[in-house]
C-alpha positions as CSV (number, residue, x, y, z in Angstrom):
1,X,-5.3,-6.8,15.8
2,X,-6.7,-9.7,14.0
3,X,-8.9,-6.9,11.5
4,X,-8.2,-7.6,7.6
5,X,-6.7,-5.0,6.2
6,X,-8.2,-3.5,3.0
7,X,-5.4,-2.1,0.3
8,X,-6.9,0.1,-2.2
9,X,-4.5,1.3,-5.3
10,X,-6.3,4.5,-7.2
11,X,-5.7,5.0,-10.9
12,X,-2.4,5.7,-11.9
13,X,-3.1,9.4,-12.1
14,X,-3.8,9.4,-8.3
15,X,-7.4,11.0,-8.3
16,X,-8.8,10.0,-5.2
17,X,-12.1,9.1,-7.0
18,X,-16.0,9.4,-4.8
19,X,-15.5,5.4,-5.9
20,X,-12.5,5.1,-3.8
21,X,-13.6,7.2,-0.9
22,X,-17.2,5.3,-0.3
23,X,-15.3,2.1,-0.7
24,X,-12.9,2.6,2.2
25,X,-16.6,3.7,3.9
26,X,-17.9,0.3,3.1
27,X,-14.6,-2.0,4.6
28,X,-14.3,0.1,8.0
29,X,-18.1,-0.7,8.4
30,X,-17.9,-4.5,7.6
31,X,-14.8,-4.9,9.4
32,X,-11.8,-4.3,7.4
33,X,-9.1,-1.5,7.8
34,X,-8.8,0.1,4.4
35,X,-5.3,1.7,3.3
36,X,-5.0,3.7,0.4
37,X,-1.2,3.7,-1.9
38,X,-0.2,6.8,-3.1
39,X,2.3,6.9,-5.3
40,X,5.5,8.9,-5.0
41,X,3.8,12.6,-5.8
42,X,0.6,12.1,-5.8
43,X,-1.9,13.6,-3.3
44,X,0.6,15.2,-1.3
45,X,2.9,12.5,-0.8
46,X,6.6,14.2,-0.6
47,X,9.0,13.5,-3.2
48,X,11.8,13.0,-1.5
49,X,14.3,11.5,-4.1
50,X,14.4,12.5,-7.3
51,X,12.8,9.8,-8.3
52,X,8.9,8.6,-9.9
53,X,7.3,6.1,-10.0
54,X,7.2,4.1,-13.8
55,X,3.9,2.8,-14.6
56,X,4.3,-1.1,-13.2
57,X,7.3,-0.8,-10.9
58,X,5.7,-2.4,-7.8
59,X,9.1,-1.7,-5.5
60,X,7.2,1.0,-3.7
61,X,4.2,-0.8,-3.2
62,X,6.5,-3.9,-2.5
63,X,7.5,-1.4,0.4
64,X,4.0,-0.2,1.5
65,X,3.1,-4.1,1.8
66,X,5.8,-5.1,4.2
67,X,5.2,-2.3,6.3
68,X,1.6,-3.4,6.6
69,X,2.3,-6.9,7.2
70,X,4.8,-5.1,10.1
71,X,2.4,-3.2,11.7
72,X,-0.8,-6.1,11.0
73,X,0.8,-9.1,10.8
74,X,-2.2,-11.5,12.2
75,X,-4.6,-9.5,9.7
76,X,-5.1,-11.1,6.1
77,X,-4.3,-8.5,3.4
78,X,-6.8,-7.9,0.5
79,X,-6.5,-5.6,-2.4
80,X,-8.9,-3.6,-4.5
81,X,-7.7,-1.7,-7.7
82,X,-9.3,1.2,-9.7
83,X,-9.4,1.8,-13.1
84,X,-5.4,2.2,-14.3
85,X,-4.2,1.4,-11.2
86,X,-5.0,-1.9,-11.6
87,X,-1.7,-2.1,-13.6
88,X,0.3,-1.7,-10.9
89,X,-1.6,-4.3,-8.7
90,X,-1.1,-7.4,-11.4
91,X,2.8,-6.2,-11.6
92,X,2.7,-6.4,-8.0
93,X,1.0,-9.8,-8.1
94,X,3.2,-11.2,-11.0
95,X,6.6,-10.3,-9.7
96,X,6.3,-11.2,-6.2
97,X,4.6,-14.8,-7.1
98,X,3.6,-16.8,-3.8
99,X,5.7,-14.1,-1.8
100,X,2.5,-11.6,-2.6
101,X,1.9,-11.6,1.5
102,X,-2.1,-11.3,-0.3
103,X,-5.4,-13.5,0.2
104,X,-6.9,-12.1,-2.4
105,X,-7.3,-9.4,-5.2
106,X,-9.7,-7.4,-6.8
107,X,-9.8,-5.2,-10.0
108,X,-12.3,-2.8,-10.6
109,X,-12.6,-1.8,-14.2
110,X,-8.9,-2.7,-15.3
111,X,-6.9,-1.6,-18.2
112,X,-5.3,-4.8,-19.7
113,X,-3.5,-3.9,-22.4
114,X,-1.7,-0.4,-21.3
115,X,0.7,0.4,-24.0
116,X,-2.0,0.2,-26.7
117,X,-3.9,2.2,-24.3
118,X,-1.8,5.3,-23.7
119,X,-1.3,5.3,-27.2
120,X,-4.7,5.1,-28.7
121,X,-7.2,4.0,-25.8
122,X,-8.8,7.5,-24.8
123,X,-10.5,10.1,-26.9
124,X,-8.6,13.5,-27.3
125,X,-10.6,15.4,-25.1
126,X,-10.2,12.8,-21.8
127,X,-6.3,12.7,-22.9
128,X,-6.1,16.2,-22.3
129,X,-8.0,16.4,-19.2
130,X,-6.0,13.7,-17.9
131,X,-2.6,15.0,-18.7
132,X,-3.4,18.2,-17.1
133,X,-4.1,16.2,-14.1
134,X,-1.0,15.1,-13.9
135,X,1.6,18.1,-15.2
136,X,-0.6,20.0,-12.3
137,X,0.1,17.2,-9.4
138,X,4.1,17.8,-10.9
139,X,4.1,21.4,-10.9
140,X,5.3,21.8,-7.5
141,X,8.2,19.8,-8.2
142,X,8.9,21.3,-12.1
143,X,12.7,23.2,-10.7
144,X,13.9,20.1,-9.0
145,X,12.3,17.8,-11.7
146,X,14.2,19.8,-14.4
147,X,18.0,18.1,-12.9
148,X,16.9,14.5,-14.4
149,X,14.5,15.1,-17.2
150,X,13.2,17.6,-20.1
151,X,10.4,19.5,-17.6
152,X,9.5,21.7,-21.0
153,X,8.6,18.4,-22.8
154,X,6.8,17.1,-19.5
155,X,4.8,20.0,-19.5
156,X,3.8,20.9,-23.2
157,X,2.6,17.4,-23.8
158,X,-1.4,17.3,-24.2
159,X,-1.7,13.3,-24.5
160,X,-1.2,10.5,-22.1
161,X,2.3,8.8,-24.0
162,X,3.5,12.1,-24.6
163,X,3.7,12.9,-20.8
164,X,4.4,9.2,-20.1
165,X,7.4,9.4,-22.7
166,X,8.7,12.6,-21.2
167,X,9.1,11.8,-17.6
168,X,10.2,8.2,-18.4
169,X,11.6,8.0,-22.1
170,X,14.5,10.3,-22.4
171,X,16.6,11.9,-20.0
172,X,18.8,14.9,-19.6
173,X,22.0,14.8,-17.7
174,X,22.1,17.3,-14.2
175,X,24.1,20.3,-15.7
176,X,23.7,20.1,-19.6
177,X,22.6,22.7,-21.7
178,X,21.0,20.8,-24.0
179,X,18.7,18.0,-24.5
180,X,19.4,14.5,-24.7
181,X,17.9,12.8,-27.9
182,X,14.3,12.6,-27.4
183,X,12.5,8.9,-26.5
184,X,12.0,6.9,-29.8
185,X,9.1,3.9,-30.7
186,X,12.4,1.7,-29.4
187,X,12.7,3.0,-26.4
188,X,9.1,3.4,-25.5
189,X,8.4,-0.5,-26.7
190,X,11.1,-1.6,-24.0
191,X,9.6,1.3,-21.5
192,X,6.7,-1.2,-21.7
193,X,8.5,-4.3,-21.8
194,X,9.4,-3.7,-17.9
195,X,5.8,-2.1,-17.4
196,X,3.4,-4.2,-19.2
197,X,1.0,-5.3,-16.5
198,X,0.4,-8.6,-17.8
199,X,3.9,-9.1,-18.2
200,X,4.7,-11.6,-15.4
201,X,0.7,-13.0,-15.3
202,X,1.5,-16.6,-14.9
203,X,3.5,-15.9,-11.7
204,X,0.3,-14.8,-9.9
205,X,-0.9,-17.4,-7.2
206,X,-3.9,-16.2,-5.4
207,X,-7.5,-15.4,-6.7
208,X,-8.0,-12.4,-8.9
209,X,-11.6,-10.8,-9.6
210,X,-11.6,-8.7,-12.6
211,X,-14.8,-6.5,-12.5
212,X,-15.6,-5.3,-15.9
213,X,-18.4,-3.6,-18.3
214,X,-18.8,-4.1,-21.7
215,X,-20.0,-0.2,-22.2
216,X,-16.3,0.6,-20.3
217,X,-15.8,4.0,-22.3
218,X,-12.2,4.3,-20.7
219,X,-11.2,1.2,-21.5
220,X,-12.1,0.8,-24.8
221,X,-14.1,-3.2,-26.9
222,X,-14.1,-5.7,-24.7
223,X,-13.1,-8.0,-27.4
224,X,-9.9,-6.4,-28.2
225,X,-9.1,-4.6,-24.8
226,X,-9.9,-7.8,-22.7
227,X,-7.7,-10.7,-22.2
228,X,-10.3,-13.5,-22.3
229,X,-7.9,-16.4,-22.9
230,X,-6.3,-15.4,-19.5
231,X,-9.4,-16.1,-17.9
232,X,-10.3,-19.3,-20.1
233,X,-6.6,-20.7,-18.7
234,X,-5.2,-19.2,-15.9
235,X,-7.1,-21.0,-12.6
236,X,-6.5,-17.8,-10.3
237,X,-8.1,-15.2,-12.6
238,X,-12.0,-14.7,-12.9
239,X,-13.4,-12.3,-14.9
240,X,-17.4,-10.8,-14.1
241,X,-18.2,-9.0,-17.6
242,X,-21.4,-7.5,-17.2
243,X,-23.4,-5.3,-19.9
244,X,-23.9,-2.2,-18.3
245,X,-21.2,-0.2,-15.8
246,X,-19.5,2.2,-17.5
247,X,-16.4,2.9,-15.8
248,X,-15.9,2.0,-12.5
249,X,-20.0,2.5,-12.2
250,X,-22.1,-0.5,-11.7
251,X,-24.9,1.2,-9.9
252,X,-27.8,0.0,-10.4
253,X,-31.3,2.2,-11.1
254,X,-32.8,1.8,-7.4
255,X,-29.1,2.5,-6.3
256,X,-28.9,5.3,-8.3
257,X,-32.2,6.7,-6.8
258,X,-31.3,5.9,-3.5
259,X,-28.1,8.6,-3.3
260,X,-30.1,11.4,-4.3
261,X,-33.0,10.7,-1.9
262,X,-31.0,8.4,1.2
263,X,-29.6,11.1,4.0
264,X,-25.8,11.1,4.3
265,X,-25.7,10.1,7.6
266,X,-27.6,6.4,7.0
267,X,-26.1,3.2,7.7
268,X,-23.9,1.8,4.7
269,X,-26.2,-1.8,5.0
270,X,-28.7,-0.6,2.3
271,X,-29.4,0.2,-1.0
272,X,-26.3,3.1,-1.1
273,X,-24.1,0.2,-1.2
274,X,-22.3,0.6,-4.7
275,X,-23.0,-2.9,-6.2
276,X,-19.3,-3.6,-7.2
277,X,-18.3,-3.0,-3.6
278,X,-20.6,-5.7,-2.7
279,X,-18.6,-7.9,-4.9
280,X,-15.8,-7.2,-3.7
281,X,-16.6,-8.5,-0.2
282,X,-18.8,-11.1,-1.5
283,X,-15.3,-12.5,-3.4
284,X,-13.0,-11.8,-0.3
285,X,-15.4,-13.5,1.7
286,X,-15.8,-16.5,-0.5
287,X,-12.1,-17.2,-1.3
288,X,-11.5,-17.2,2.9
289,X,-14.1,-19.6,3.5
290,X,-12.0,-21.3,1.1
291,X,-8.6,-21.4,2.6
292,X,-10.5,-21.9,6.0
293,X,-11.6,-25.2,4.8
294,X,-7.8,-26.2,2.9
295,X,-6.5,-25.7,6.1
296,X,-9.0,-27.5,8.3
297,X,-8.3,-30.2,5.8
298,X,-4.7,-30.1,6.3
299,X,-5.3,-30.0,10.2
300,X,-7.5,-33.1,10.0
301,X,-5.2,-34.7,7.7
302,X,-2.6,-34.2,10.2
303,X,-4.3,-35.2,13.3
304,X,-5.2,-38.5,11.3
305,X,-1.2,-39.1,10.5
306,X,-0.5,-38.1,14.2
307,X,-3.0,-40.4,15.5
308,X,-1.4,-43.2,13.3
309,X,0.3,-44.3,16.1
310,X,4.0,-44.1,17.8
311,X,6.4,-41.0,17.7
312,X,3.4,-39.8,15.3
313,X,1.0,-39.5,17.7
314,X,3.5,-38.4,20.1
315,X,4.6,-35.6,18.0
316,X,0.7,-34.8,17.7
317,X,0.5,-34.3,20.8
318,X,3.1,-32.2,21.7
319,X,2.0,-29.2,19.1
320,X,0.5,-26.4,20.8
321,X,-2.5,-25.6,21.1
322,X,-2.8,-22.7,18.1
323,X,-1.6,-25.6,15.5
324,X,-5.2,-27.6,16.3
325,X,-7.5,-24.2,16.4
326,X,-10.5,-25.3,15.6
327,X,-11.6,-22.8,12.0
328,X,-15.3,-21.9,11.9
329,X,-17.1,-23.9,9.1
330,X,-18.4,-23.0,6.2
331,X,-21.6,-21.0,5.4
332,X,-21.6,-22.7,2.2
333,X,-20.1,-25.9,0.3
334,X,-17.0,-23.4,-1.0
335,X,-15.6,-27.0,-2.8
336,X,-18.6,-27.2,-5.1
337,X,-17.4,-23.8,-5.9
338,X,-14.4,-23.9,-6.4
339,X,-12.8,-26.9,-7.2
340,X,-9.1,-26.0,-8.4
341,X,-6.6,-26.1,-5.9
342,X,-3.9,-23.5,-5.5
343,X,-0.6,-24.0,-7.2
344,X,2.2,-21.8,-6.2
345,X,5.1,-21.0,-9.3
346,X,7.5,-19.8,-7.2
């Protein structure tokens, strides 16, 4: 199959949000084959090592993306990130480089700066509710957890760091009695020095969308939470701030209206279609346009060499038939849009 396949990462918590589920709705209708990651635990995913997954460590998404690219490997791959999630998806970008096997990205409402986050980014009360999330998706594994780590500090921590810090931060030998020393400010700045999101940015080489609201009550100012200087230098990141959103919202009034009056058995193509999902295609759409036309250009560039003359145009010649597949053209000028060209790091 020739489909695009859609990769959707969750937030880092692994609540499979009504955002998440209507956007996997929206790609199967225009064409796409959504997949959503789970990471190791989460929503009944078996733990079958002793083993999570830290915060950025993309090897298990690395994983997930090569078996994709075995199972689809004509489709293009395009990802879409929610909320804290979108961590993982930039590691994933920045560490792999060129060698992403992705067309393009997207991240919905990111969370840029995640140490200062899990530290001081959420009010009490959303802290709470969110690490109780969590020690309840771990609870089923709290006997076999308690060979590697400190399950009692796991699970009488009532803030993000502290259950971040006690499944990652300190650790306690299979078969001791007691305790190793407990994780320190040192410990947890180099925890983030190997998790940090942003940590490998200049590495990434396709097109990123970052989709984000200045009222983003997760998140936290846009000024200090948002990396704008990434976006004023880095050619492969965009950034769509708008005023209104919330968090992972950007519904609009008539849109609003429309799910409590539209049946739930009416065509997606309508007014039920979350604006930020119609971004999202809009973007995927756009940036293949523009790799259709680089490599029409190559192609013509090519057939001009090859017609050049001698072994050239003899080598033209004998390529096959899938080399000189003629691409559909543009419904748009995509160079007046874009005119940077891609630059691989790696």
């Amino acid at each position: 199959s020739t489909s695009p396949v859609l990769l959707i990462i969750p937030n880092s918590f692994g609540k499979i949000t009504r955002n998440v589920l209507k956007l996997c709705e929206i790609a199967l209708s225009h064409g796409y084959l959504p997949v959503v990651f789970n990471r190791r635990s989460h929503n009944g995913t078996p733990l079958s090592t002793l083993k999570l997954q830290q915060f950025g460590d993309p090897s298990d998404l690395r994983e997930a993306v090569r078996y994709i690219r075995y199972r689809q490997p004509a489709g293009r791959l395009y990802a879409v990130s929610e909320s804290s999630g979108s961590g993982l998806l930039l590691s994933y970008l920045g560490e792999c480089g060129s060698s992403s096997y992705m067309t393009a990205a997207v991240c919905l409402s990111p969370v840029f700066r995640c140490q200062s986050w899990f530290e001081s980014g959420l009010c009490q009360p959303l802290q709470w509710v969110l690490a109780l999330y969590q020690k309840i998706s771990l609870s089923r594994y709290r006997t076999a957890l308690g060979e590697i780590m400190q399950t009692d500090a796991v699970f009488s921590s009532c803030s993000l760091r502290g259950v971040e810090e006690a499944l990652f931060c300190q650790s306690r030998p299979a078969g001791s009695i007691t305790a190793a020393p407990s994780g320190t400010s040192v410990v947890w700045d180099a925890y983030w020095e190997r998790n940090e999101p942003l940590r490998d940015v200049d590495e990434v080489a396709i097109p990123v969308l970052s989709l984000c609201a200045k009222d983003d009550p997760v998140r936290g100012d846009a000024q200090s939470t948002i990396p704008l200087e990434l976006f004023e230098t880095n050619p492969h990141f965009f950034l769509l701030l708008t005023d209104r959103g919330g968090h992972c919202g950007f519904a609009t009034q008539s849109e609003r209206r429309a799910f409590s009056v539209v049946p739930s058995n009416s065509t997606l193509e309508g007014s039920n279609i979350n604006w930020s999902h119609k971004v999202v295609l809009e973007f995927f759409r756009a940036t293949a346009d523009f790799f259709n036309a680089e490599e029409r250009a190559k192609q013509l560039a090519a057939r001009r060499r090859g017609l050049g003359g001698g072994a050239g145009g003899r080598a033209f010649r004998n390529r096959s038939v899938s080399t000189c597949k003629r691409v559909p053209t543009c419904s748009h000028n995509i160079h007046a849009i874009y005119n940077w060209q891609r630059s691989y790091t790696r």
